[in-house]
VOPAGU-2260 file (C-alpha; in pm, 1 decimal, decimal comma):
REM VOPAGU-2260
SITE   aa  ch    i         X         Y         Z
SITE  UNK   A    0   10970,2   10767,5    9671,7
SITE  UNK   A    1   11217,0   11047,0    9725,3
SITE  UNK   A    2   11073,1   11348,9    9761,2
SITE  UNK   A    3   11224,6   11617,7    9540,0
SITE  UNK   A    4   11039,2   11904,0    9675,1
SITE  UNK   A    5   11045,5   11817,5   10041,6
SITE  UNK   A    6   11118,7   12176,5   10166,4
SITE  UNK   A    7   10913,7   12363,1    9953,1
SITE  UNK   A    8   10541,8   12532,3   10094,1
SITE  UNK   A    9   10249,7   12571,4    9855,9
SITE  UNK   A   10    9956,4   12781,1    9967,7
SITE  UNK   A   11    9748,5   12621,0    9736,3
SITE  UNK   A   12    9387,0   12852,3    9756,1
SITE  UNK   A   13    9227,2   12627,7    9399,2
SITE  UNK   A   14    8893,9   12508,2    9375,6
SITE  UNK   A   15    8734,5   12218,8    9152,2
SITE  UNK   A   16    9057,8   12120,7    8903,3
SITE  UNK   A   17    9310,0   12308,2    8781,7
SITE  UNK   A   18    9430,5   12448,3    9075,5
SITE  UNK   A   19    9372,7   12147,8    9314,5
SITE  UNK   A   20    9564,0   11918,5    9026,7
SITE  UNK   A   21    9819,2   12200,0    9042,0
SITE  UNK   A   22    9866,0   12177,5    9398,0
SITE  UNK   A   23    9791,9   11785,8    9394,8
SITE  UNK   A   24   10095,6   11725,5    9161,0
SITE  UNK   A   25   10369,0   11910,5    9374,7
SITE  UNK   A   26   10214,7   11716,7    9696,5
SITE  UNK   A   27   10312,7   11413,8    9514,0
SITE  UNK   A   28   10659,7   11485,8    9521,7
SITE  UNK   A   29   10680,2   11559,6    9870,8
SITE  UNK   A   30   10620,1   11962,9    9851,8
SITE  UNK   A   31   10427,4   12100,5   10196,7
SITE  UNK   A   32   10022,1   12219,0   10037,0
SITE  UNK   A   33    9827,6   12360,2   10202,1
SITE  UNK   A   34    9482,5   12429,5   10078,1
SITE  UNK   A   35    9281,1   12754,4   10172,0
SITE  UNK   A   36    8949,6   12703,4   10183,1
SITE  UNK   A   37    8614,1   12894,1   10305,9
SITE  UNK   A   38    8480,4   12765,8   10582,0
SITE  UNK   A   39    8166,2   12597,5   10620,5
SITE  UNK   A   40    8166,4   12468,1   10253,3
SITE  UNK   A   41    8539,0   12455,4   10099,9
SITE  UNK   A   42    8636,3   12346,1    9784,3
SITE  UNK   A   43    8277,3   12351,3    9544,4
SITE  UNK   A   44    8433,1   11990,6    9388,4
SITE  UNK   A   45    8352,6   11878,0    9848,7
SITE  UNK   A   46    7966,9   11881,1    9768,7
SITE  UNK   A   47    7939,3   11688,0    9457,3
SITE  UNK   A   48    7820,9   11394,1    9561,3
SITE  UNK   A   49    7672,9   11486,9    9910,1
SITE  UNK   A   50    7855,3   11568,6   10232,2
SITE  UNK   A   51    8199,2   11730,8   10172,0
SITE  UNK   A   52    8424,5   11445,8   10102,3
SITE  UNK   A   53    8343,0   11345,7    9683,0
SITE  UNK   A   54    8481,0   11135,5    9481,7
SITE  UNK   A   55    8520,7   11462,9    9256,7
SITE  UNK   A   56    8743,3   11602,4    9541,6
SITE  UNK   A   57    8920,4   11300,6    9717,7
SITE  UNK   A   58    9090,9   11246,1    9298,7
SITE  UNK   A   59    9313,6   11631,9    9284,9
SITE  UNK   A   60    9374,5   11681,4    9653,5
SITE  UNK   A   61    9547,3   11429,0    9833,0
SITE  UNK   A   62    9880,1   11500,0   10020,3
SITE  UNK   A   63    9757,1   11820,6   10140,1
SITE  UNK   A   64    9673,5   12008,9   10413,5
SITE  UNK   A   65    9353,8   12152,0   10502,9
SITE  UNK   A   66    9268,2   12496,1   10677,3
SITE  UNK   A   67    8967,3   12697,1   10662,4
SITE  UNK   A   68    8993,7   13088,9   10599,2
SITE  UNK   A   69    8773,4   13348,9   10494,2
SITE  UNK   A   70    9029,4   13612,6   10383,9
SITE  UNK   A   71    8767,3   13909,6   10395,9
SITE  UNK   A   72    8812,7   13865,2   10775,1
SITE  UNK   A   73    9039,3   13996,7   10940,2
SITE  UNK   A   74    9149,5   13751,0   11136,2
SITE  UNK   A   75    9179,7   13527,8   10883,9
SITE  UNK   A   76    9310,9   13779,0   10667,6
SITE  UNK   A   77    9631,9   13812,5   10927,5
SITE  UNK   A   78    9694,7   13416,8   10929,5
SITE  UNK   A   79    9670,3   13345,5   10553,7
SITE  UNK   A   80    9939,4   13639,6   10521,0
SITE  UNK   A   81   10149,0   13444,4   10785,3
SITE  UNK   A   82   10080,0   13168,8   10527,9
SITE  UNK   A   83   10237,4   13366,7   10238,6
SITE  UNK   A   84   10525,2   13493,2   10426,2
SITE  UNK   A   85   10678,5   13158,4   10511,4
SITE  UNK   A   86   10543,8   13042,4   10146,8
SITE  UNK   A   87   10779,1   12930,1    9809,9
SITE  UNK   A   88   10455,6   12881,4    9597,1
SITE  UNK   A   89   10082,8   13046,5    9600,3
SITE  UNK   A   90    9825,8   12891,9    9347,4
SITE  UNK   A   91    9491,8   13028,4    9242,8
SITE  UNK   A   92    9196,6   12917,0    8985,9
SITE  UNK   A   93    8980,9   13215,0    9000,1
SITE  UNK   A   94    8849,7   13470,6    8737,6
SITE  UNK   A   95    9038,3   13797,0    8704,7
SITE  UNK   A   96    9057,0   13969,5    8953,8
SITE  UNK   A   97    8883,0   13758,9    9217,4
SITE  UNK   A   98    9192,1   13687,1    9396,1
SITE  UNK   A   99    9256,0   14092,9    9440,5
SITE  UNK   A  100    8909,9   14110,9    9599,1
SITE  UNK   A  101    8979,6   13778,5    9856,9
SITE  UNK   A  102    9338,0   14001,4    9904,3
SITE  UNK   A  103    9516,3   13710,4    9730,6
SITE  UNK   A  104    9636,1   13913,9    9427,8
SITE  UNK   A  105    9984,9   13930,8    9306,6
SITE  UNK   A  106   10106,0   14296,2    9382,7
SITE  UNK   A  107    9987,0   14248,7    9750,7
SITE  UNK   A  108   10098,9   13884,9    9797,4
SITE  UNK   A  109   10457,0   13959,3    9644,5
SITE  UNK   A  110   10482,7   14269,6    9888,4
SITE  UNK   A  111   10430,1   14051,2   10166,7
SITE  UNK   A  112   10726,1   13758,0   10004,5
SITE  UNK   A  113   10914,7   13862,1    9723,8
SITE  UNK   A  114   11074,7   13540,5    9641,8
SITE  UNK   A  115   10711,9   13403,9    9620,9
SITE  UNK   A  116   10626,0   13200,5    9293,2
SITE  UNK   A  117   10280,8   13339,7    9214,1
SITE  UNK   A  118   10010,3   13105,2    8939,1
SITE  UNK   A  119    9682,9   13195,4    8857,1
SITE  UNK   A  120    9499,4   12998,5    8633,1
SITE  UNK   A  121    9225,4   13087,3    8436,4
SITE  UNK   A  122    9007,0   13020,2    8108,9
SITE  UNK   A  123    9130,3   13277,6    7892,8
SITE  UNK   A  124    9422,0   13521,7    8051,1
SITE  UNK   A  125    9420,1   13750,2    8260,8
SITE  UNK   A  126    9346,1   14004,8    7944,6
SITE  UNK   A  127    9167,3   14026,1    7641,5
SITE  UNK   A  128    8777,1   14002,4    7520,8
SITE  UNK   A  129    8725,7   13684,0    7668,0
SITE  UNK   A  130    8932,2   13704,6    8060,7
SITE  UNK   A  131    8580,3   13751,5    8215,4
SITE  UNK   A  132    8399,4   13462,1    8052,1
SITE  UNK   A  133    8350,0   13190,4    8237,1
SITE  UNK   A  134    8512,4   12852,5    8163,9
SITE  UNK   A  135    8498,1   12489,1    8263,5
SITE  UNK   A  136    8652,9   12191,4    8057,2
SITE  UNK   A  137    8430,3   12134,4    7801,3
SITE  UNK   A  138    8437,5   12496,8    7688,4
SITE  UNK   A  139    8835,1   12466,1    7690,2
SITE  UNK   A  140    8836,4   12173,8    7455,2
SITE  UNK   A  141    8609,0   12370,9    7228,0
SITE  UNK   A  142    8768,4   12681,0    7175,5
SITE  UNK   A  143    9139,2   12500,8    7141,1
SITE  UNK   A  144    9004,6   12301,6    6865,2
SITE  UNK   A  145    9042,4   11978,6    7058,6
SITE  UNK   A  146    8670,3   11892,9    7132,4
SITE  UNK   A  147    8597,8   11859,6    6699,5
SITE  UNK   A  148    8895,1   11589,5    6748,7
SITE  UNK   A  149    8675,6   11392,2    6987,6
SITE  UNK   A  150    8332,4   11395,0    6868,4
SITE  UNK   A  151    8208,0   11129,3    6667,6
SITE  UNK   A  152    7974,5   11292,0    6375,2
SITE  UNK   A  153    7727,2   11033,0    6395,2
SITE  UNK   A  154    7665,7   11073,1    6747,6
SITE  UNK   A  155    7803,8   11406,3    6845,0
SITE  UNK   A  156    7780,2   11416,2    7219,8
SITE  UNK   A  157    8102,6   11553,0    7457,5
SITE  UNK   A  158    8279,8   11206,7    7567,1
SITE  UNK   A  159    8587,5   11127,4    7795,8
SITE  UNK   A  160    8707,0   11280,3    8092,1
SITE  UNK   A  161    8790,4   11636,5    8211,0
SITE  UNK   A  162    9122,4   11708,2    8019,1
SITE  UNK   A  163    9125,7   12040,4    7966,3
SITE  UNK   A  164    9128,9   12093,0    8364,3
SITE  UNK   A  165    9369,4   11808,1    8457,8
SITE  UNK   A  166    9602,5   11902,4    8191,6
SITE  UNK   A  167    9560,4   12291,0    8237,3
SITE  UNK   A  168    9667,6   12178,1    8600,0
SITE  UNK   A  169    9981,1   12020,9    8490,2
SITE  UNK   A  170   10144,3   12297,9    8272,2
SITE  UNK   A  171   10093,5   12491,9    8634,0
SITE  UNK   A  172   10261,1   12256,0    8776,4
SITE  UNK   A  173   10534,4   12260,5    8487,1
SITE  UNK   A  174   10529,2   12636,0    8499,1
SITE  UNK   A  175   10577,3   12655,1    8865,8
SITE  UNK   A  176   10885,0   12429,4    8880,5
SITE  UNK   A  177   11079,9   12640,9    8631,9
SITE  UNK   A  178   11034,6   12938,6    8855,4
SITE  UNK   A  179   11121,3   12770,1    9121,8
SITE  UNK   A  180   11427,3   12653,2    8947,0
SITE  UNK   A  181   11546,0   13014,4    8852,6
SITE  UNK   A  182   11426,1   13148,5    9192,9
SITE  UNK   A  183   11668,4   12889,9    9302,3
SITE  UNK   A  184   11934,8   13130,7    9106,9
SITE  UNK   A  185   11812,4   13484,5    9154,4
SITE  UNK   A  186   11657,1   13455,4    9461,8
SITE  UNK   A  187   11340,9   13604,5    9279,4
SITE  UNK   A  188   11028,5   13515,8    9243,4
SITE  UNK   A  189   10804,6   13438,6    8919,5
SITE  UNK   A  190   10424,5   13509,4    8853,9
SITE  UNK   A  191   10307,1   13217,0    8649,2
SITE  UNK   A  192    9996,5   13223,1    8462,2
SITE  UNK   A  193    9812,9   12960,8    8269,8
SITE  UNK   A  194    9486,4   12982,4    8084,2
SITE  UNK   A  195    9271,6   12703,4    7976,8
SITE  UNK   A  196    9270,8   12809,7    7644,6
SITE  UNK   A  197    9701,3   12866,4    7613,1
SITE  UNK   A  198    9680,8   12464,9    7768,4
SITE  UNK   A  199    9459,6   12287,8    7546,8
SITE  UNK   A  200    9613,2   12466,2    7249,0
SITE  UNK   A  201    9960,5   12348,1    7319,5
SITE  UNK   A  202    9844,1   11998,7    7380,4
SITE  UNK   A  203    9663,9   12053,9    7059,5
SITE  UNK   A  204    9981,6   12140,6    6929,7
SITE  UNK   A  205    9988,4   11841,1    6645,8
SITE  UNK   A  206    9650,7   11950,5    6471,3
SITE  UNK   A  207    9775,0   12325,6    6450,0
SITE  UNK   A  208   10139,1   12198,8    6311,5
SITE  UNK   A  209    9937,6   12014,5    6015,1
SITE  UNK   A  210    9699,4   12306,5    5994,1
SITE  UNK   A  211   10088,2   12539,1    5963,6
SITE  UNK   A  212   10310,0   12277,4    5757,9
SITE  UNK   A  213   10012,0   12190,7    5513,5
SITE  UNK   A  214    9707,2   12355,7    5576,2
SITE  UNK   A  215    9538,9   12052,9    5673,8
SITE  UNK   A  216    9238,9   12034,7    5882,5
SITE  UNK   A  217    9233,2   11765,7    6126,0
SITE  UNK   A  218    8918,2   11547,0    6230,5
SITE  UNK   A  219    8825,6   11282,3    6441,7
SITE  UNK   A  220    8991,4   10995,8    6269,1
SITE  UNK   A  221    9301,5   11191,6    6107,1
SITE  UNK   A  222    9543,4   11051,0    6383,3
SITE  UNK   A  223    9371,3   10686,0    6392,7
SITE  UNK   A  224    9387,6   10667,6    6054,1
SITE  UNK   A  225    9753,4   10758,0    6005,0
SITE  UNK   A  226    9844,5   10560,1    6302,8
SITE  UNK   A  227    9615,5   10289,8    6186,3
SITE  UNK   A  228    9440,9   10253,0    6517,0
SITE  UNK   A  229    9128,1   10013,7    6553,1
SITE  UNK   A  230    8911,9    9865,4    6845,8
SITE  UNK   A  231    8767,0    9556,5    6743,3
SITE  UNK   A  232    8437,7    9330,2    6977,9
SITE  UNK   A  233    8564,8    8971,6    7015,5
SITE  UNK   A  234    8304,2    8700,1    7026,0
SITE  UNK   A  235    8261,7    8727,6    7395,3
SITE  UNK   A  236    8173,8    9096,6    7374,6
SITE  UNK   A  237    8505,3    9255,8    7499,9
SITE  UNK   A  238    8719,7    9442,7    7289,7
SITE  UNK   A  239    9048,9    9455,9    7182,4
SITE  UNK   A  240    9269,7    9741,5    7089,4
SITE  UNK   A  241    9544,4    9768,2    6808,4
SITE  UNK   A  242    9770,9   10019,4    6728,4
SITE  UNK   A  243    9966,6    9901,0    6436,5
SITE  UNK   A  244   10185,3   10170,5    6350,0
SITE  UNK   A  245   10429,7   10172,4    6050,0
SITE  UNK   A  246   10657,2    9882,7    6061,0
SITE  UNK   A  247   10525,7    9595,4    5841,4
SITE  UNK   A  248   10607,3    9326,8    6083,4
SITE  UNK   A  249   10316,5    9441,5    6261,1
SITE  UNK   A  250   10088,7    9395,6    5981,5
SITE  UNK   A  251   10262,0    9058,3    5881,5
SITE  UNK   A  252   10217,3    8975,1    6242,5
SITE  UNK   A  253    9853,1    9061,1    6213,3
SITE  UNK   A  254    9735,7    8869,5    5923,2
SITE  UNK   A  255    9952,1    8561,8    6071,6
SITE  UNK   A  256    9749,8    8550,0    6409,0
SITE  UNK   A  257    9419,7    8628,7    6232,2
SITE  UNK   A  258    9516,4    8342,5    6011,7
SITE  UNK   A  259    9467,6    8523,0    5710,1
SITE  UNK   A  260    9784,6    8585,9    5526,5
SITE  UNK   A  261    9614,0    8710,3    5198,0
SITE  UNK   A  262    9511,7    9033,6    5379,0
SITE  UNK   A  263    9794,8    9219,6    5265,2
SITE  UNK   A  264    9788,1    9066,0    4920,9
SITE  UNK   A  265    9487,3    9309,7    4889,6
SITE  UNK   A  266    9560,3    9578,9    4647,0
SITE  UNK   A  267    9398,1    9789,6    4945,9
SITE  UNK   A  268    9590,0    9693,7    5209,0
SITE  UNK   A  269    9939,0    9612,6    5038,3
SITE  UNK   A  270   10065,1    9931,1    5135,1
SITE  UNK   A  271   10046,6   10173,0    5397,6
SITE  UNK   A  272    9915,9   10427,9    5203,5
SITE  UNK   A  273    9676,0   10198,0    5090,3
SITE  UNK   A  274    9594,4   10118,4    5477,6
SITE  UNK   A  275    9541,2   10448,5    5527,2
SITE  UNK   A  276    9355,5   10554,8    5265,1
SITE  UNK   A  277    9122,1   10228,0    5307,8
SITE  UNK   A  278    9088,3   10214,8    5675,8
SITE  UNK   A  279    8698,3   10219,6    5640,3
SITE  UNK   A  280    8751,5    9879,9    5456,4
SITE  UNK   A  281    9032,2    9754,3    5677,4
SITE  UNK   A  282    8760,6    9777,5    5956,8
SITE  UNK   A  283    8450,6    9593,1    5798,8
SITE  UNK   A  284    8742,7    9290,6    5742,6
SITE  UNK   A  285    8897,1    9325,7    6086,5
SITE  UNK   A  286    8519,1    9297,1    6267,9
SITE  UNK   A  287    8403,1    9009,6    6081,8
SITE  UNK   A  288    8763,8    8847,0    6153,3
SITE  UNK   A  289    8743,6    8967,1    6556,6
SITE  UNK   A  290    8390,7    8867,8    6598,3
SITE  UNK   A  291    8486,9    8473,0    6574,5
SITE  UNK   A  292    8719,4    8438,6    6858,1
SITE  UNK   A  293    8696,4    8532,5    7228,8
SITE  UNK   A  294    8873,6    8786,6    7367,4
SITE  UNK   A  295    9167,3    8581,0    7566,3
SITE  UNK   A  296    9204,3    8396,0    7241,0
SITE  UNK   A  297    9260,2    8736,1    7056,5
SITE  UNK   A  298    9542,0    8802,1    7312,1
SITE  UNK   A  299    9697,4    8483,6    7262,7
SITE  UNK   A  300    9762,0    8480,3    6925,2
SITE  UNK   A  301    9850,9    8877,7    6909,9
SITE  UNK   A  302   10096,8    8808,1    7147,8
SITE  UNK   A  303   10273,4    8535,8    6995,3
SITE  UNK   A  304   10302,1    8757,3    6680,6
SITE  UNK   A  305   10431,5    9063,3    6888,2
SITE  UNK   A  306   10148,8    9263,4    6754,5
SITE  UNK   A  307   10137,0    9637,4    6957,9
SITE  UNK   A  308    9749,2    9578,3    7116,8
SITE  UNK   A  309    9569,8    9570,0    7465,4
SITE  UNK   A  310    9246,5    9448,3    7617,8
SITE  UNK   A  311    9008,9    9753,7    7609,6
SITE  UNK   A  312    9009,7    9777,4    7973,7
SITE  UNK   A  313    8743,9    9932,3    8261,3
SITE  UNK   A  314    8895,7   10086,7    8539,4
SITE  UNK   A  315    8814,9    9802,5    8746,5
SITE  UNK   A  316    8976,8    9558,0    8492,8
SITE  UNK   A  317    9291,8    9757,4    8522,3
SITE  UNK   A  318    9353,0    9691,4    8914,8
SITE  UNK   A  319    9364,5    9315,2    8844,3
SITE  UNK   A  320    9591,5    9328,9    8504,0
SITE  UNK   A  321    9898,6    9168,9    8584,7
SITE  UNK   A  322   10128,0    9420,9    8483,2
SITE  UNK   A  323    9927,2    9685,3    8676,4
SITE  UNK   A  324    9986,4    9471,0    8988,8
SITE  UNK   A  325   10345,4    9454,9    8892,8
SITE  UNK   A  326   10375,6    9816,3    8884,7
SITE  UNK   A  327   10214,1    9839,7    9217,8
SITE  UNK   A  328    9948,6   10128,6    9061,9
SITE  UNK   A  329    9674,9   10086,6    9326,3
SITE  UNK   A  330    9764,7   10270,0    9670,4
SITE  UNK   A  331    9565,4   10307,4    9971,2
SITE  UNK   A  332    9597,1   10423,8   10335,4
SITE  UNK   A  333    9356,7   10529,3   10626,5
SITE  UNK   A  334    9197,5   10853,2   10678,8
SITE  UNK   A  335    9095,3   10876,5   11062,1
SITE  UNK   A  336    8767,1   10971,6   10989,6
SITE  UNK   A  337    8703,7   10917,2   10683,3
SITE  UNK   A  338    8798,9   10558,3   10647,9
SITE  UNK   A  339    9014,7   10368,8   10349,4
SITE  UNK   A  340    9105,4   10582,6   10086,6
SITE  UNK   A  341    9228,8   10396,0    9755,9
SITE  UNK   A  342    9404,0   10614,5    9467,2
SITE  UNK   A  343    9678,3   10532,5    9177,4
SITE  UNK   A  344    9997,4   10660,5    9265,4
SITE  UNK   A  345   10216,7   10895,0    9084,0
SITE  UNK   A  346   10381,9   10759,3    8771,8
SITE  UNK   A  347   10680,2   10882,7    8849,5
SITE  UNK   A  348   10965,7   10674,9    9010,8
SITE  UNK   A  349   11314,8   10827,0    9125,1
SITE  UNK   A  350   11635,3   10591,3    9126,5
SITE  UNK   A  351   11400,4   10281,9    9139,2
SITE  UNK   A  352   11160,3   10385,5    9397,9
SITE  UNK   A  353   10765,8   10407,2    9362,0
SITE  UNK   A  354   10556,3   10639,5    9558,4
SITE  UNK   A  355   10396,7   10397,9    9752,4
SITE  UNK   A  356   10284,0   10597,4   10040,7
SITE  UNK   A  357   10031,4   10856,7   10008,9
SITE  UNK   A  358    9805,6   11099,7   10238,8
SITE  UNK   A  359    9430,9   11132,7   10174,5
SITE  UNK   A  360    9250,1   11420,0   10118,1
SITE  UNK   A  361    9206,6   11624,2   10420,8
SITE  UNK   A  362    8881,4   11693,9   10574,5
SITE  UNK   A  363    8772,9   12077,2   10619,6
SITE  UNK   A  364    8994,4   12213,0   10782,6
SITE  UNK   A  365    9115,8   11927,0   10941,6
SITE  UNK   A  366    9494,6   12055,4   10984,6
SITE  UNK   A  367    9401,6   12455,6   11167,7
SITE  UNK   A  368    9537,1   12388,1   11512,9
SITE  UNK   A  369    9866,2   12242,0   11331,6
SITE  UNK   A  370    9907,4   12478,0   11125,6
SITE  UNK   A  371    9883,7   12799,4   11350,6
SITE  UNK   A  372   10093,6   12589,6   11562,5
SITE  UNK   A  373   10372,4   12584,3   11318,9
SITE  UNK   A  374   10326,0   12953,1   11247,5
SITE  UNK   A  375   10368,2   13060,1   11570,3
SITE  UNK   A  376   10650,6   12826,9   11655,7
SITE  UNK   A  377   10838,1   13038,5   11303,6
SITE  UNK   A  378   10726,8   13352,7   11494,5
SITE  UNK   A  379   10881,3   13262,9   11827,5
SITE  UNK   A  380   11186,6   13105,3   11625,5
């Protein structure tokens, strides 16, 4: 794949998520990170599964550079401001003023580069009652209003993966390429923040606009409901998923591969308002309908009728869809120590081509004698 920000060095100094996914999503196309890390242990996300190379980690930081630094040295201190000075991009996760006491904080890092684009991340702002708290994804979701969208009232339990952190991650990353857009006209750099809280609310953004436009109050099956949205168990035990939308082709479509044609002869399910407003009934019919074919079956006949659906995949039923293949998701290459390293590349494709070709996640800092090489070889230059 062409890389776009080939050229362009990120000091990327994040730790667990949203700064590693930051970082993670510029690497992808083709910008120079570097992570900072403290030696001995690195990134926190290293140790979560024993040793220092976790699944955890290996998934936000490949395509970068490790080095290890402990910027209260000084030392260390000297080369991570050699870092900054030949830097277009400096990324931080930490609590409020953290980054001031590692000597990572704006004012001192923009004295030493002022075309530097500065992002700190954090849970709440930089400012306000809450910039001290301490936040990880789940709280995130909560406080945005997103979480309430998720949990099912009859088992409430937190489900799904981290999105607060992943997605916090990519408005950095969206942030960070508008500055560098404008620096790319000014010659100035931009300090970029991003709070967990700002993300999730934005992404949130649908449930809010109902809450504005009508002063409705959004739950867990709101958007299923209007979207008419169902999983359904087949008779093999796998699942199938539906999303039938608005057109009534679909639904025509639905009742002809179900073999049921009377289904929308139902005063019920005639309409859709009357879909939506039933969609507690339109379930008990659907399961008892689902539950007397097989799964391949299901996809047969849903196919054939053009109905919008999908097997309810596993991640490991995903590699071996055929489409998947197709799209060539799966990507792998050879760390020298650490062996194979498998990952899904990036979804996005420039004139054609696919990022095939990826780096894995460095070791500790497996990349210091490289890069003080390069720095000194700028120095002499």
């Amino acid at each position: 794949m062409a890389k776009v920000l080939e050229g362009i060095t990120v000091i990327e100094q994040g730790t667990f998520i949203t700064g590693p996914a930051a970082g993670m999503l510029l690497a992808d196309l083709g910008a120079n990170v570097i992570k900072v890390e403290m030696p001995g242990s690195g990134d926190p996300f290293r140790t979560f599964k024993g040793g220092l190379y976790s699944p955890h980690y290996q998934t936000y930081n490949r395509n970068k550079r490790s080095i290890a630094l402990n910027t209260k040295q000084p030392d260390d201190l000297a080369i991570f401001d050699d870092l900054i000075r030949n830097a277009d991009v400096y990324i931080q996760n930490f609590r409020p003023g953290a980054a001031d006491r590692l000597g990572a904080g704006e004012e001192r890092l923009r004295a030493l580069n002022p075309r530097l684009v500065y992002c700190a991340i954090s849970g709440f702002g930089t400012t306000g009652p809450y910039a001290q708290r301490p936040s990880y994804d789940t709280v995130a979701q909560a406080v945005s209003g997103f979480l309430k969208l998720l949990i099912n009232p009859k088992n409430p339990r937190v489900v799904g993966p981290a999105m607060a952190d992943s997605l916090s991650g990519f408005y950095a990353a969206y942030g960070i390429l508008g500055a560098l857009l404008e620096r790319a006209r000014t010659g100035k750099g931009r300090t970029v923040e991003v709070s967990m809280l700002e993300a999730m609310s934005h992404f949130n953004l649908d449930a809010f606009t109902h809450y504005f436009s009508e002063g409705e109050i959004m739950g867990p099956y709101s958007r299923p409901q209007v979207s008419q949205s169902y999983v359904m168990e087949c008779a093999d035990g796998k699942w199938v998923a539906l999303h039938m939308s608005s057109p009534e082709k679909f639904w025509q479509g639905l009742a002809n591969a179900m073999e049921f044609p009377e289904l929308l002869q139902d005063p019920r399910f005639s309409t859709r308002e009357g879909r939506i407003n039933h969609q507690d009934d339109m379930i008990d019919v659907l399961k008892g309908i689902f539950s007397k074919r097989p799964l391949q079956e299901w996809l047969e006949r849903l196919l054939a009728e053009d109905v919008p659906h999908a097997p309810m995949y596993d991640a490991y039923e995903v590699l071996d869809d055929p489409q998947a293949k197709h799209l060539q998701l799966e990507i792998a290459t050879e760390h020298p120590t650490m062996g194979a390293f498998r990952t899904i590349r990036s979804p996005v494709t420039y004139d054609g081509e696919r990022a095939l070709s990826v780096q894995a996640p460095p070791t500790l800092d497996e990349h210091r004698a490289e890069i003080i090489a390069e720095l000194a070889q700028r120095k002499a230059s």
